[in-house]
N, C-alpha and C positions, 0 to 999 in steps of 0.2 A: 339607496335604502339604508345601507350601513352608516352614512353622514348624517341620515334624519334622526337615526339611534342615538349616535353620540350625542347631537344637538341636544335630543330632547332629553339625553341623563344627564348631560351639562346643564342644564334647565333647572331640571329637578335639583341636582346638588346645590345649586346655586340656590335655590328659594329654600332648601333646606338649611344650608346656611344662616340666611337672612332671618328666618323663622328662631335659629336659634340663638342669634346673637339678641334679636328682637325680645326671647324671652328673659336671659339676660338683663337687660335694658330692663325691661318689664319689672324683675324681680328687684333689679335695685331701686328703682324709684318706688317700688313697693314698699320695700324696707326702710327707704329713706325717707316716705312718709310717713310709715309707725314710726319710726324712731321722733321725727318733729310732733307729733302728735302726742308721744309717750313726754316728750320734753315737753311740751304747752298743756301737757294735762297734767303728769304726775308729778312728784314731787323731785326733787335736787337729789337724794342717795339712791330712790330706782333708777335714775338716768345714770348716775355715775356705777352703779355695779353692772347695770346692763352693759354701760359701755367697757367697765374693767372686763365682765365675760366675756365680751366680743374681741377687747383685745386680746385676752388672752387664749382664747383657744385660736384666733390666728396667728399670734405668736405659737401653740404648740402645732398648729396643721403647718405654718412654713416652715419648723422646725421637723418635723415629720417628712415633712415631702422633701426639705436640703437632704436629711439623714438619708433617705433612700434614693434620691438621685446623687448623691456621694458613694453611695456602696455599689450603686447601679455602674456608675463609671467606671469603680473600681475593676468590677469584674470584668468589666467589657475591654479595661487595660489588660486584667490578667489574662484573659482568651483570646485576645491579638497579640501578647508577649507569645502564650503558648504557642500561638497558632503561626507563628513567623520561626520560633525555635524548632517549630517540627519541620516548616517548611525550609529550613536550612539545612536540617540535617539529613530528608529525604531528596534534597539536592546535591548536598557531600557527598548519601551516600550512591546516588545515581551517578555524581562524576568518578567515585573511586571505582563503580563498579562496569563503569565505559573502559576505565583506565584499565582496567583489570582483561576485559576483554578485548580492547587491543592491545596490549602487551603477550596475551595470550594467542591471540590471531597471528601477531608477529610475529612469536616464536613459531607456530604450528607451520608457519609460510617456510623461516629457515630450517627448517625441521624436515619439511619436504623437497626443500630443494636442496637440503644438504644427502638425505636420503636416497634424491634421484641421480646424483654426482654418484655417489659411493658404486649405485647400480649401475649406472654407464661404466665409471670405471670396472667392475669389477667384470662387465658385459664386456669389455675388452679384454682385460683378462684373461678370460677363460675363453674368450676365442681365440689369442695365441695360442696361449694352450693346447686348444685341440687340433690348432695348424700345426702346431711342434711333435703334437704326437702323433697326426695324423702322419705325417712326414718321417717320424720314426719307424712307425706300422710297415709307411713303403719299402723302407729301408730296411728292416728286416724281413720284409716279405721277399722284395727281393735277393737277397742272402739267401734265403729257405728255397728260394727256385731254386739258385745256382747249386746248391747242397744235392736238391732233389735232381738236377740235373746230370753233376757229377756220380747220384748214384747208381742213374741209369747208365750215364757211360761205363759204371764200373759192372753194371750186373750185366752190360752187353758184351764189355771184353772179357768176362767171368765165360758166356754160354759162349763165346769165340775159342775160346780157351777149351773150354769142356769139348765142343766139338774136334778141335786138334787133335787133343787126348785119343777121342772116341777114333779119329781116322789112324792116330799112330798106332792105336791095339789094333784097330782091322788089320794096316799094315803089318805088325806083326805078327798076325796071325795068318796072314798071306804069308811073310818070309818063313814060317814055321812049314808050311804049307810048301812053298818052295825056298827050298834052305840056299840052293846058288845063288840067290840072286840078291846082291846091295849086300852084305856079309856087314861091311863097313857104317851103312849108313843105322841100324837099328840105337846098338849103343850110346852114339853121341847126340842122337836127337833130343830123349828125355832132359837132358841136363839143360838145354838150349829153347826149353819150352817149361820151363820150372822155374828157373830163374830168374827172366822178364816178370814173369807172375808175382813171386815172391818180393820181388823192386815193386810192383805196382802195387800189391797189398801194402808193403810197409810205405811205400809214399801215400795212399790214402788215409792210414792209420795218422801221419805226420799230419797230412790235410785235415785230418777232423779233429785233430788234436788243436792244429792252430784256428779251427774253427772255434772252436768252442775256448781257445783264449780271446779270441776276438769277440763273442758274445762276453764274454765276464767282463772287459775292457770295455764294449758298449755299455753295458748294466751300470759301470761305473761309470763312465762317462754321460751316461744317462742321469745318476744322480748331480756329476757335477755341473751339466747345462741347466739342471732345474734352479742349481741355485744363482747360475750366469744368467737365470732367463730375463731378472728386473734390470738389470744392467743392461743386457743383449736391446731390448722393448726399449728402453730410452734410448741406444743409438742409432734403435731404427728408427725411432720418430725424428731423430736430426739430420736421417743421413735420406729419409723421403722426400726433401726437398731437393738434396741433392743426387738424387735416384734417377728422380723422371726423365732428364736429358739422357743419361747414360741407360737407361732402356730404351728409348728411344734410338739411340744411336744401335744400342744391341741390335733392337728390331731392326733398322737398316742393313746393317750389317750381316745379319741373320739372312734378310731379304737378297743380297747381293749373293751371300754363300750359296744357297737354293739356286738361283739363278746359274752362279757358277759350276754348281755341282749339272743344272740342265743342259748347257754349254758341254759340260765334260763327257755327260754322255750321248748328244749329239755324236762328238768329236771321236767319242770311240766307234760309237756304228760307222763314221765315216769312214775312220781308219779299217774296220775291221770290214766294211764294202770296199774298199779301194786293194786293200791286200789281196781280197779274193778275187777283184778282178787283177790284179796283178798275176797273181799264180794263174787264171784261166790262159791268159793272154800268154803268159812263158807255156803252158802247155800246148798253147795252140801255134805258136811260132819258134820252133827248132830253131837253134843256131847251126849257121849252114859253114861258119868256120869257126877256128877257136878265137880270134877278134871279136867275133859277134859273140861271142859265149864270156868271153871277160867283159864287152860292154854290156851284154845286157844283164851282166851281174852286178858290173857296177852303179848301174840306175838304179839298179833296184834297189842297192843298201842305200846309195844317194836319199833314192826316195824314201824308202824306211825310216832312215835319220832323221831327215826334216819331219816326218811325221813322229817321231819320236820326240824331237826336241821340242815341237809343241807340246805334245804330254807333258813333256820335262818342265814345259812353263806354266802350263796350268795347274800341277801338283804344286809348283811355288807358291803359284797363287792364292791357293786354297791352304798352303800352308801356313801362312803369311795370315790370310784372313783367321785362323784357326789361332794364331799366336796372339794376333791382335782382340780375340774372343777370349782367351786365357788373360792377357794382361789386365781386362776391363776388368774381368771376375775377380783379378786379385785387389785392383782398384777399391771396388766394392768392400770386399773384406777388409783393407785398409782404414777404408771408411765407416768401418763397427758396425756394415751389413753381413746378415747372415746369409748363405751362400745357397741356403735351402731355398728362399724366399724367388731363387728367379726360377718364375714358373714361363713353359714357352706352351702356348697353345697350339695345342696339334689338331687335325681332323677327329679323335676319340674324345677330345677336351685338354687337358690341361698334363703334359710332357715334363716332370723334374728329373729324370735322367740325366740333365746336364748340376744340377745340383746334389748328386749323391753323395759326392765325398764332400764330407766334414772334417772338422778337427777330431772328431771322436771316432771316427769310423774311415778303416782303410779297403773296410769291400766295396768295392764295386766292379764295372766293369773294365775299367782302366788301370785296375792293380792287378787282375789275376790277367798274364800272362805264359801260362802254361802253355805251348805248344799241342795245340789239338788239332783233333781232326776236323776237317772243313765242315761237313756235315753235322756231325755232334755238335757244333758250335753254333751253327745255324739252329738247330732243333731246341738249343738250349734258350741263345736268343729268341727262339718265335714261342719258344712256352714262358719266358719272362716276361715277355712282350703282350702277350695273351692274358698272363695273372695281373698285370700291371694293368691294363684296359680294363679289367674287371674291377680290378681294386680303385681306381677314377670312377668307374662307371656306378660302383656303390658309394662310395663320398659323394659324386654330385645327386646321387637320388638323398644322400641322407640330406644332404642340404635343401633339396628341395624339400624334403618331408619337415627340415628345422622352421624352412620358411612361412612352409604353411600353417606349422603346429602358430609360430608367432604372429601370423595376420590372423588364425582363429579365437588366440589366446585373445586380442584385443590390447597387446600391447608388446613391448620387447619380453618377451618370453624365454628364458634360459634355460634348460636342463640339467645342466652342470651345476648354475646357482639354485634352482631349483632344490637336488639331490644334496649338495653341501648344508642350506641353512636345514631341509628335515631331519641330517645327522646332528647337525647342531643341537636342534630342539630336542632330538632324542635324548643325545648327552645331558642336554640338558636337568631333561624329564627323568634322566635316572639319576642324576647326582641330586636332583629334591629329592626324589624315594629315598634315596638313602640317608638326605640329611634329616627327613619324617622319621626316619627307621631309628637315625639317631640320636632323635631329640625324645619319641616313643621313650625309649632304653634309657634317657635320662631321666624321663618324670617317673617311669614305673623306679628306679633305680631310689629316685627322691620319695618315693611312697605318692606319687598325685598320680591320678586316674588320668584316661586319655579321655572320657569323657566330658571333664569337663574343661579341657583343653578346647573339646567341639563345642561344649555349650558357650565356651568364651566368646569362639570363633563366629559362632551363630548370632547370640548377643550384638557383639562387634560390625555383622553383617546387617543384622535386623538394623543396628543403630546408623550406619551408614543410608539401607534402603530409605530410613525415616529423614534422613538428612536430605538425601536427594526428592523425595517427597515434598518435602519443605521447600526445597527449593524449586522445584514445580512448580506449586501451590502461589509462592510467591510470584514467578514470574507470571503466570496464570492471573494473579489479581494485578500485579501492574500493568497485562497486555486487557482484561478489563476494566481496568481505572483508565487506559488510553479509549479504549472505546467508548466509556461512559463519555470522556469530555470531549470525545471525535462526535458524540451525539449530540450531545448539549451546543456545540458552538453549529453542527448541523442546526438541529432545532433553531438555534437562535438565529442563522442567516436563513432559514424557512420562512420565520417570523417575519423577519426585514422584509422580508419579499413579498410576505405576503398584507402584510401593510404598504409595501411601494404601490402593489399592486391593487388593494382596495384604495390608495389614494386617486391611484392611476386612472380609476375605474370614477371613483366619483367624482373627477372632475372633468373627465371625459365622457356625456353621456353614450351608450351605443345608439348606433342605425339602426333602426326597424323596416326595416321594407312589407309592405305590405301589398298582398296582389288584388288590386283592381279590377274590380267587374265591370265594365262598359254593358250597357241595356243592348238589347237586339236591336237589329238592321243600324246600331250604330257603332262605328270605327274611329279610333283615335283621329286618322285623317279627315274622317267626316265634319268630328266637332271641331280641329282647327279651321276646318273649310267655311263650316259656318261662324266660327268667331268671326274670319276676317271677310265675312260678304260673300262668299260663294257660296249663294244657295244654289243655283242652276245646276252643280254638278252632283251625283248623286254616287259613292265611291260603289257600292255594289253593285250599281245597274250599267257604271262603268265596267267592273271585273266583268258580268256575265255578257255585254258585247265584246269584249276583247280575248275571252273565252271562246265567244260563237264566232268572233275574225279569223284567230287562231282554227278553229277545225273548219274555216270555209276552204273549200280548193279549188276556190277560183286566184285564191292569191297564190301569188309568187312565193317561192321558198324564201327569199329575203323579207319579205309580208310576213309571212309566219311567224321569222325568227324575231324580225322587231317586235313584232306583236307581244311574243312571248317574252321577250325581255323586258317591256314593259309591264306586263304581269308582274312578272316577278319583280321589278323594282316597286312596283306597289304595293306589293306583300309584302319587302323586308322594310321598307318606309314605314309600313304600318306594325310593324313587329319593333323597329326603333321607336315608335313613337309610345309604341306602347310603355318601351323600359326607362323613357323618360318621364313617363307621367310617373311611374312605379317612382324613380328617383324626386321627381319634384314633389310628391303625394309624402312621399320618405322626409326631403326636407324641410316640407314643411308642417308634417307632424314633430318632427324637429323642436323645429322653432317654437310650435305650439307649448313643448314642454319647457324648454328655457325659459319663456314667456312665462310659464305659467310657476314655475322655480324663480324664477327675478320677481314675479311678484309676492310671493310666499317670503322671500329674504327680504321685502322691502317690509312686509308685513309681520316680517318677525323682528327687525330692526327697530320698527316704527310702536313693538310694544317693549321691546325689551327699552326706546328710549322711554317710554311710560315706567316701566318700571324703575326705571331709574333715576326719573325725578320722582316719581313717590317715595324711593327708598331714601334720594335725597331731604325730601321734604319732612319723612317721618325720624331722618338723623337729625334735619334740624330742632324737628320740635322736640328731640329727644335732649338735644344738648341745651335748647332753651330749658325744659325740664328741669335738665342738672343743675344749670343755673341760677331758677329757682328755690330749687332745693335748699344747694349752698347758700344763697342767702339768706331764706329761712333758717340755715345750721347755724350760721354767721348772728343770726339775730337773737336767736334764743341762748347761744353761747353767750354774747354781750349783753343781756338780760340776765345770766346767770353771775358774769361778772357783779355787773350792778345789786343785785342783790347781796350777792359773796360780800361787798368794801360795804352795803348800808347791813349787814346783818348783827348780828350780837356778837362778842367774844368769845360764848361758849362755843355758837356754831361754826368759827371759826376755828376754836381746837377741836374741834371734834371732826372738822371738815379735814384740819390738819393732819389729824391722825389718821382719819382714815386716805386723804388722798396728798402728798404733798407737792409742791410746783413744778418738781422735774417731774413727778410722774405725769403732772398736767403738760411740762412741756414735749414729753413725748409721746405721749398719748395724741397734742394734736399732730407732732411730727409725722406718726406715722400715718394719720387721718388725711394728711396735705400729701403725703409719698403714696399711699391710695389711689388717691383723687388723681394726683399725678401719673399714676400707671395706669391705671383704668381709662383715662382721657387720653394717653397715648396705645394703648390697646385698640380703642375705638378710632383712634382715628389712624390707624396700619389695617386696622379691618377694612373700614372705608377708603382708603388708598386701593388696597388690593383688590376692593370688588372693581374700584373704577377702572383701574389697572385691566382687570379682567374683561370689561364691559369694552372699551376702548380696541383693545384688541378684537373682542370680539368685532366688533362695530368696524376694524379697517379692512376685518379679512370679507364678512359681506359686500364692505364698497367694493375691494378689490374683487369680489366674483363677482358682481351687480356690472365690474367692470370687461371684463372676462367674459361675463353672456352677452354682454350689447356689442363687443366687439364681434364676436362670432356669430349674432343674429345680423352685424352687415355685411358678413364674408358671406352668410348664405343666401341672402338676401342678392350681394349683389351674383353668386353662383345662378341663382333661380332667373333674374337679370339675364344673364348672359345664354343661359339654354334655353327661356323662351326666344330668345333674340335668333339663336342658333336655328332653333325646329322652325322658326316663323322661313326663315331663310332657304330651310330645307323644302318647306312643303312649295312655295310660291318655285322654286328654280324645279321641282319637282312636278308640279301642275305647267310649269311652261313644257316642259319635258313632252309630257304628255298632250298637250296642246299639238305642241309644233308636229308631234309624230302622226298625231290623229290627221290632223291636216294633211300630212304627206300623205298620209292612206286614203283619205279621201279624192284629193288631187288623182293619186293613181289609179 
């Protein structure tokens, strides 16, 4: 449909063409027959000024029309100059403004990853930090037991003391009571129970005294590890490498001491059952002389000693391992590790008891050696022992509380950094007040108002907001300006396509399948039965005995079932036959239309060559025409000569004056450069229709060629599926023969 469209406005434009070159044509031999006409009738000066006005207003129309296709050009340079200046510099400025932003991306990248450095670092940091102070905390804490420890010792041997007292007045007041008795002892008692006292007081006083130089000495040695701590932190990072073996080794060693210490106390219940079977066994066996009484005393220290001198060697042992546990640690220290850091995991968690003493601090429990009481010492130990478990038992909840806070937070999470930058800000935030406050104090100072300090400010802001507007606005129009031409080059490959696709279509016509009614009591099978000679069989009257075979029950279930597959191949035979006739019916409506298209193109061929030797025919009489003409111009010009050389002298100057020989000689120059242009006008007109026709004329052969080729692909298609169905039905009718036969036989 769409091909028939173009054809025929190709059609049209073409004979409108034709029509108007034709008028053209028309009009100049119109004009070129008044003009011979006005020359054979009028006189010699109406020829000559007709012809001066003629030339001369086509001297001023060429003149007119150069003047304006000169300026026309012009412009059309100045708006491609402009139009390449602007697209340069909206290309500058799109690269300066790519440049801009990745140079900006760039930075914002190292910005953030220098950023994130700073935070890890500083996330490091401050987790030494709170190891160093956690560790201080303990270390004073347990200081504060021993303190609280010592105070209960002193306020028990205070109420021991008070008790004394309280019995030495009873006693005395017994001796008053009865005076004979102990005369001696009242007097010397007091002194000997005062004394002790007063040594104990003033040694407690000495002990809190060196207590509390020993805090003021931690206080400052607490300032000056703060400022060992970035030194201390780099030798820990160099001496972790060299750590891990020597903990490792610790941990063995640690392992073996355990064990040794298990061993050791084996070794004493052994000693301490074997003693006491010893002593059972001397209680139960008397010496019955004094031989027996010196040997079996000397067995027994015999045997005493060797169990001793085991003791003797396993306290080596463990003294040895205990030294060589000292030496590592000093090792370490050597090594610019800090001594705090070796944590030993206990059954509670994590055990620094073996790391208490520092270089800053001499409490622990390896300096104070005061002779005390077994028990006090014990009580003291299991209540340090106790605040210490607590004091682990709260650090690893706070840790767990750190942990979770930082998997909730969504990222490394600090509190410390946290807490430092908000002082920051604060500091911050008061030192602007104050420099507000003191710039305030200057303008009032200067006589200028604070307000219009804000309307600056506001100004300043507004002028900013409109900037950034601006710059919206403009991204906004260049992410529009991409969409306009994301649409446009859309549009334009739609176009493509949709021109591939109206090509595609017209020269491919579609299939129509059309469904086929067959008349009653007839079946596709039927009519090829009677194409080829079989009239005898009759395809329905077949079905309905092969139907009444099928429900006889005289036949065999094998009867039946052939039966019924014979049915049914007769059904789908007749259901294929049918979608072949639908297909043959299809292609050869087909063909029909090709047929009936090839001959429409032959027929349009066959006028468009009519037209084209008429337009032939009426170019030639047109140019015979011209021919004419000219030599009618040619005749009456050399008639005008002829008169010019036989006329008079006057008509001669007068002729002269009004017209002289160049103006005749240009006058015909430009009459012959006329002729010239107009005769090659005409004949590039006529080139290009034939040009046009030509073409046209090879694309009809070539589809003329194109449907007769595909009227014998279908042709021989239709060939081959009559051949095929001919084949189906005759192997199909033996089918049923042979089988009928068998039934019958049976």
């Amino acid at each position: 449909m769409s091909s028939a469209i173009t054809r025929e406005t190709l059609l049209r434009q073409h004979e409108m063409e034709l029509m108007r070159v034709i008028k053209i044509k028309d009009g100049e031999i119109q004009r070129l027959n008044g003009l011979v006409l006005t020359l054979r009738d009028g006189s010699m000066d109406k020829v000559r000024s007709a012809l001066l006005a003629e030339v001369e207003e086509t001297r001023r129309s060429w003149e007119v029309e150069r003047c304006r296709l000169q300026q026309e050009i012009q412009e059309l340079r100045g708006a491609k100059r402009s139009a390449e200046d602007a697209l340069t510099s909206a290309q500058q400025a799109c690269q300066a403004r790519a440049a801009e932003l990745r140079s900006a991306h760039h930075q914002h990248q190292e910005e953030l990853n220098r950023t994130k450095r700073d935070c890890e670092r500083e996330i490091r940091r401050l987790m030494d930090e709170i190891k160093l102070k956690d560790r201080a905390v303990s270390v004073l804490d347990k200081a504060l037991g021993l303190q609280a420890g010592h105070a209960h010792r002193l306020q028990l041997q205070t109420q021991a003391a008070e008790q004394q007292i309280a019995a030495l007045r009873d006693a005395q007041r017994a001796g008053l009571n009865h005076p004979g008795q102990a005369p001696n002892s009242a007097p010397n008692t007091p002194p000997h129970i005062v004394s002790p006292e007063d040594r104990d007081t003033r040694r407690f006083q000495l002990k809190i005294a060196e207590l509390s130089a020993v805090v003021r000495k931690l206080e400052d040695r607490n300032a000056l590890l703060s400022e060992e701590r970035n030194e201390l932190l780099k030798r820990l990072r160099e001496a972790e490498s060299q750590f891990l073996p020597l903990l490792d080794k610790n941990k063995r060693l640690s392992r073996k001491n355990e064990e040794l210490a298990l061993a050791l106390r084996r070794l004493d219940n052994k000693l301490r059952f074997v003693t006491q079977e010893n002593l059972e066994m001397v209680t139960m066996r008397r010496p019955s002389s004094l031989n027996d009484l010196d040997r079996s005393h000397s067995t027994s220290y015999h045997g005493y000693s060797q169990e001793e001198r085991e003791m003797e060697f396993l306290r080596l042992q463990v003294l040895e391992q205990q030294h060589i546990i000292d030496d590592l640690s000093k090792a370490l220290e050597t090594a610019g590790y800090v001594k705090n850091v070796i944590v030993i995991e206990t059954f509670y968690g994590y055990d620094e008891e073996a790391s208490v003493d520092s270089d800053g601090s001499s409490l622990s429990f390896h300096t104070d050696r005061t002779p005390d009481t077994e028990p006090e010492e014990a009580c003291v130990r299991e209540e340090a022992e106790i605040r210490y478990r607590q004091l682990t038992q709260e650090y690893q909840a706070l840790q767990r509380a750190y942990a979770l806070l930082a998997e909730t937070s969504g990222g490394n999470y600090d509190a410390e950094k946290e807490i430092k930058t908000r002082e920051q800000l604060l500091t911050e935030i008061s030192r602007y007040e104050t420099r507000v406050a003191d710039l305030e104090s200057a303008l009032k100072q200067q006589g200028l108002d604070v307000k219009w300090v804000e309307e600056k400010q506001a100004l300043y802001q507004r002028n900013q907001e409109l900037v950034e507007k601006i710059k919206q606005m403009e991204g906004e129009d260049l992410r529009l300006r991409n969409d306009i031409q994301d649409v446009k080059d859309q549009n334009e490959l739609l176009e493509f396509r949709i021109l591939e696709l109206e090509e595609r279509e017209r020269r491919s016509p579609a299939i129509n399948f059309q469904q086929l009614y067959f008349p009653e009591g007839l079946s596709p099978l039927q009519i090829y039965c009677e194409a080829e000679g079989v009239t005898e069989i009759v395809i329905s009257e077949l079905m309905k005995k092969l139907d009444i075979l099928g429900d006889n029950a005289n036949l065999s279930n094998e009867e039946q079932v052939v039966v019924i597959h014979a049915r049914t191949v007769l059904t789908l035979a007749e259901k294929w036959l049918e979608s072949i006739e639908v297909t043959k019916s299809a292609l050869q409506q087909k063909m029909l239309d090709i047929e009936s298209e090839k001959d429409m193109f032959s027929k349009q061929k066959g006028y468009l060559d009519e037209e084209l030797d008429y337009r032939k025919q009426s170019m030639d009489q047109a140019h015979k025409r011209i021919l004419e003409l000219e030599a009618m111009l040619f005749e009456a010009l050399q008639q005008e000569e002829e008169s010019r050389m036989e006329g008079l002298k006057m008509e001669e100057g007068r002729l002269s004056e009004t017209l002289t020989e160049e103006e005749r000689e240009g006058l015909r120059r430009a009459m012959d450069q006329w002729k010239r242009t107009l005769m090659f006008e005409l004949r590039e007109r006529d080139a290009q229709i034939l040009r046009e026709r030509m073409e046209l004329l090879q694309l009809t052969q070539q589809r003329n060629k194109e449907l007769e080729e595909c009227i014998e692909a279908q042709k021989r298609q239709i060939k081959e599926l009559e051949e095929k169905v001919i084949l189906l039905v005759l192997l199909l009718l033996l089918l049923l023969l042979r089988r009928l036969l068998l039934l019958l036989n049976a």
